[in-house]
C-alpha positions in Angstrom: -14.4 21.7 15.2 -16.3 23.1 18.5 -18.1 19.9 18.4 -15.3 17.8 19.7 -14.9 19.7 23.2 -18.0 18.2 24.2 -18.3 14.7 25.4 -21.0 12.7 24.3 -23.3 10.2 25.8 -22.1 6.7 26.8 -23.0 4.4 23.9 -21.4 1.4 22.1 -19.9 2.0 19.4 -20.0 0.1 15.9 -17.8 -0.2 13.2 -17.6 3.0 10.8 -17.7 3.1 7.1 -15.5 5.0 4.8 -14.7 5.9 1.5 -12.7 2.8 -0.5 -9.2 2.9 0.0 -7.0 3.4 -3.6 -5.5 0.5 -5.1 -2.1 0.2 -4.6 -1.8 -2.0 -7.8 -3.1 -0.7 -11.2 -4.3 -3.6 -14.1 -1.9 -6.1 -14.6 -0.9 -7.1 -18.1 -1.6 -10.9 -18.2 1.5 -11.6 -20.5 3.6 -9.3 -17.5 4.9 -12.3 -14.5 5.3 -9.9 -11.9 2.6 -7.1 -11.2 3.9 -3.2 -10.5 5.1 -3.0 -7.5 2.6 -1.9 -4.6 3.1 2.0 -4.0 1.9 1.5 -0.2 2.1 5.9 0.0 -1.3 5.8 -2.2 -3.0 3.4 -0.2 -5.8 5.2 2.0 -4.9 2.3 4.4 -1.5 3.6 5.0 -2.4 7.0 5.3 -4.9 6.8 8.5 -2.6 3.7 10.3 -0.1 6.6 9.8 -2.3 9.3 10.7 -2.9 6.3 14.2 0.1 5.5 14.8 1.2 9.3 15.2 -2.0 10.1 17.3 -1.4 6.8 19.6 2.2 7.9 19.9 1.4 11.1 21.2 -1.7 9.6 23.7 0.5 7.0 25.2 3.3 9.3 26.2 0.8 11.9 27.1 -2.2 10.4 29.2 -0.9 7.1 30.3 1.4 6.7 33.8 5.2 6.6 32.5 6.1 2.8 33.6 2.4 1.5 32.2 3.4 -1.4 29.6 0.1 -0.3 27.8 2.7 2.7 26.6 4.8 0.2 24.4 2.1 -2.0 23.9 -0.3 0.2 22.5 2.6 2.3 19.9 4.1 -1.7 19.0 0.1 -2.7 18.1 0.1 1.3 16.3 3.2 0.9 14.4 2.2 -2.8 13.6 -0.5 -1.6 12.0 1.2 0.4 9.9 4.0 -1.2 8.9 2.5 -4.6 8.3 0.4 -2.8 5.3 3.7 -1.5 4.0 5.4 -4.8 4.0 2.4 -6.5 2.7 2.1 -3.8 0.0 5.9 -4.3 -0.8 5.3 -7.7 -0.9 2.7 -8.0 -3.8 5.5 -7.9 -6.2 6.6 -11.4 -5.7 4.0 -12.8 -3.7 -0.2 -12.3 -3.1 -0.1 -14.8 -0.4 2.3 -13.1 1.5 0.6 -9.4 0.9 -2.3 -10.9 2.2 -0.9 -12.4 6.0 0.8 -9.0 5.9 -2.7 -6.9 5.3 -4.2 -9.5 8.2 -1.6 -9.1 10.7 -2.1 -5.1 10.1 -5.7 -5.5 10.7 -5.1 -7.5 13.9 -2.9 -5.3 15.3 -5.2 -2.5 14.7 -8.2 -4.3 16.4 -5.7 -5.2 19.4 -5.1 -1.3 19.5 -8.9 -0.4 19.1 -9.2 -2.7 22.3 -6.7 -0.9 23.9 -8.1 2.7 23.5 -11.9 1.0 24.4 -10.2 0.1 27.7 -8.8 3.2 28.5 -12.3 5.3 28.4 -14.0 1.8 30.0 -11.9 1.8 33.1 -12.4 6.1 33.8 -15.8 5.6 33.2 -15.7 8.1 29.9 -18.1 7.9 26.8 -17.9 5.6 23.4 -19.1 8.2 21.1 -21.7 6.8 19.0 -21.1 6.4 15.4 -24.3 8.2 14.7 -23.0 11.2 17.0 -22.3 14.2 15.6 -18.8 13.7 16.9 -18.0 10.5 15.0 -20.1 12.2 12.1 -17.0 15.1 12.3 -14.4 13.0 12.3 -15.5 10.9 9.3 -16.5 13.7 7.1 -12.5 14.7 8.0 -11.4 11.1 7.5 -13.0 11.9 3.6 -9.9 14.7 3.0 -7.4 12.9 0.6 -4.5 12.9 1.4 -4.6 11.8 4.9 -1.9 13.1 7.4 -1.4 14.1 11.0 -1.7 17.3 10.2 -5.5 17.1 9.5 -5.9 16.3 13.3 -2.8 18.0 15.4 -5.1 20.7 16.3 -7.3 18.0 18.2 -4.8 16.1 19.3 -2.5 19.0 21.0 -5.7 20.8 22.3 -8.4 18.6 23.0 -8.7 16.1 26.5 -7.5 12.4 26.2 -11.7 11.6 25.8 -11.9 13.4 22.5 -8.7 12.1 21.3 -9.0 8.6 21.9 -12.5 8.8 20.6 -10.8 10.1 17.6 -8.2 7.2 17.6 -11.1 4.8 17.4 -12.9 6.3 14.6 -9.7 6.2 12.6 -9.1 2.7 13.2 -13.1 1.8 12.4 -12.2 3.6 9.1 -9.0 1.8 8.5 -10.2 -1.6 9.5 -13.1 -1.4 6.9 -10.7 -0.5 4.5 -8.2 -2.9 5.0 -11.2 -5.6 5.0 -12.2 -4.2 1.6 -8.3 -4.1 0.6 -8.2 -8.6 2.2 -11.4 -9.2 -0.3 -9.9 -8.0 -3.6 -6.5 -9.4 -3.1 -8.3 -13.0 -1.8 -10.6 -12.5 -5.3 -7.3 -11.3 -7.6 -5.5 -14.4 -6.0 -8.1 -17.0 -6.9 -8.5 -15.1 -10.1 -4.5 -15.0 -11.4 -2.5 -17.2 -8.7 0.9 -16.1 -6.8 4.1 -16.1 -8.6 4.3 -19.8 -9.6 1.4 -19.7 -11.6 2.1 -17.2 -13.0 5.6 -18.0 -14.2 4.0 -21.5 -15.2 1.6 -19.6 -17.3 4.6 -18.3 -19.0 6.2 -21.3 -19.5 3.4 -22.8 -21.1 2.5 -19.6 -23.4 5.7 -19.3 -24.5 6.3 -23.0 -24.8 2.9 -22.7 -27.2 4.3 -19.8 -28.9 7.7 -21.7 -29.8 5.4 -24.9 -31.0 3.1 -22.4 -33.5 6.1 -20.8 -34.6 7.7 -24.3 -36.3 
């Protein structure tokens, strides 16, 4: 905790690695045309671009000149984030292609918000931590804690100077962004793998089709 009133060193800063997010969608039963629907709430995703948008919320109003357009522009790319991987999660019940522009607009809008935050400590002339800084180390052995809410940072947030607190936003989105790019590769494998709707319902047709033949 002490170790995030300090500033560290200027460095650039790479992308972070975190735990796997859950799945938001549990074996599907090949016979079954439409998979569960996506419970976004248990997606690790969610949880951190919630965890973001809240923190961004409270940074923009805070630290930034009321009138900037970087307020709105940076809680829109925040609550982008966020909702897109909700939609896309909500989604998956009908259609995998559409879950999966909804996960990439989410991770867009994340990386348009990591920009924003980069700027921010760019133009006062305050440290990047480094990921290997025992800074980024704390907030990524804190980004481990399942669930993930606000509450796991408010302390920080409410306490610490905009430096710390961006530097925090950006380790969160590093962690979110590889998680959403892990969450893009299985849906783009399970899509070659099983199809959208129409393939599946024309799988049905076909087995049942069969089914109606083998019964005569």
């Amino acid at each position: 905790m002490g170790n995030l009133t300090s500033h560290a060193s200027h460095s650039s800063h790479s992308s972070h690695s975190s735990h796997s997010s859950h799945s938001s969608h549990s074996s599907q039963d090949p016979e079954r045309i439409l998979p569960p629907r996506g419970d976004y709430h248990t997606l690790l995703s969610f949880q951190k671009a919630e965890v973001i948008y809240d923190i961004t919320f409270r940074f923009a109003h805070k630290y930034l000149s009321k009138g900037d357009r970087t307020i709105d522009q940076m809680i829109q790319s925040a609550r982008s984030g966020k909702k897109n991987i909700l939609e896309g999660s909500k989604a998956a019940v009908t259609s995998k292609e559409t879950e999966i522009k909804l996960t990439g607009v989410a991770r867009a809008s994340l990386e348009e918000l990591l920009d924003d935050y980069r700027d921010y400590l760019r133009a006062r002339d305050l440290p990047i931590w480094d990921k290997d800084s025992k800074e980024a180390q704390y907030v990524r052995k804190l980004g481990r804690k399942t669930p993930q809410t606000f509450e796991d940072y408010r302390k920080f947030v409410e306490t610490r100077p905009p430096v710390v607190v961006a530097n925090i936003a950006i380790c969160l989105i590093h962690q979110t962004n590889y998680l959403i790019d892990r969450q893009l590769r299985r849906l783009e494998q399970d899509f070659v793998k099983e199809g959208g709707l129409r393939e599946r319902m024309t799988r049905a047709r076909l087995q049942a089709r069969d089914q109606q033949r083998g019964g005569k």
